[in-house]
N, C-alpha and C positions, 0 to 999 in steps of 0.2 A: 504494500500500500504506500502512495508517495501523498504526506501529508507534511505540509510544509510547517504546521507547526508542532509536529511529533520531531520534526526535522531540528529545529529553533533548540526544543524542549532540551532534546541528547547533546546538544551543543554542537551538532552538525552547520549549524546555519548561523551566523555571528550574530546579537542581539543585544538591547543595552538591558539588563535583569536588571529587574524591580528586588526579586524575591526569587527566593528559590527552596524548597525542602525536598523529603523523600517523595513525595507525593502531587507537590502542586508546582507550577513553574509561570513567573509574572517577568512582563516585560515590556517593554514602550511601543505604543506604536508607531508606525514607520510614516504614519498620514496621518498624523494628529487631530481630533476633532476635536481639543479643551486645550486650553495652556497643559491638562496635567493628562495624560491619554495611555492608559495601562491597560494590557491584555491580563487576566487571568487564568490560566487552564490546567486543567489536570496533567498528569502525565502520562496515565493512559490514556489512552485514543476511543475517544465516546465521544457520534457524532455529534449530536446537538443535547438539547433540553430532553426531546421526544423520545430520546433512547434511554432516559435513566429509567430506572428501574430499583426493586428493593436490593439487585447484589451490588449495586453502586451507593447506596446513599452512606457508607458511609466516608467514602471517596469525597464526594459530593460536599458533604458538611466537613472535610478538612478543607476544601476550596474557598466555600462561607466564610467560613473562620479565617482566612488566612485574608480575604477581601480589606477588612479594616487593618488589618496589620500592614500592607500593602500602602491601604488610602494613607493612614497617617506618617508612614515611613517618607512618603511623595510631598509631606507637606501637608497634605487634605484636613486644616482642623475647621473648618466651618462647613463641610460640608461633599458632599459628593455626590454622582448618579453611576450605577450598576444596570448597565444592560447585557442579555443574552438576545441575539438577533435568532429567527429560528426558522429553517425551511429557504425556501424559495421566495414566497408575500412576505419573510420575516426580515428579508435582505441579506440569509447569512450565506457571507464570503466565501469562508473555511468552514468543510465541515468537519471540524473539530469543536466539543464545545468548549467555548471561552466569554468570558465575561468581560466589560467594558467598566473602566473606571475611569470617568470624566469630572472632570473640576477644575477648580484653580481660578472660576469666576465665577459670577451668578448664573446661572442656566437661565436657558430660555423655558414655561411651564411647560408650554406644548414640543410636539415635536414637526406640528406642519408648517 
């Protein structure tokens, strides 16, 4: 399977890391959409949202958990947005699932 951010993850692919543990792997995005723009993802390879399942959750909640560790490490103390884009209508890029940490200003409420 060629998944470029299984790819990132193994350190095959050069990346600026946020975070890094046994389990979860964060790093900056390349097209920034916030002054402050961090991937989240597991390190095993699940494609999106739609594939979790009960043998992942607890995979899953070290990801959660690791999201605020991330945020504040970035800076993030007033605040931030966690998106999962999911599917096709969802707009996700990769399918790998990954999480989006956006801040560093006030957000817009909406997103149209």
């Amino acid at each position: 399977m060629d998944c470029i951010f299984c790819a990132i993850a193994k350190g095959e692919i050069p990346s600026k890391i946020a975070y890094e543990d046994e389990h979860v792997f964060a790093f900056y995005d390349i097209a920034p959409q916030a002054p402050v723009h961090v991937l989240v993802i597991p390190k095993v390879h699940i494609s999106s949202v739609d594939a979790l399942d009960e043998s992942t959750s607890e995979l899953i909640a070290r990801v959660m958990l690791a999201i605020p560790k991330v945020a504040k490490a970035a800076g993030l103390t007033n605040g931030y947005r966690v998106i999962s884009n999911v599917g096709e209508d969802g707009c996700q890029s990769v399918k790998h699932l990954h999480f989006h940490i956006l801040g560093g200003k006030k957000l817009p409420e909406t997103m149209a």
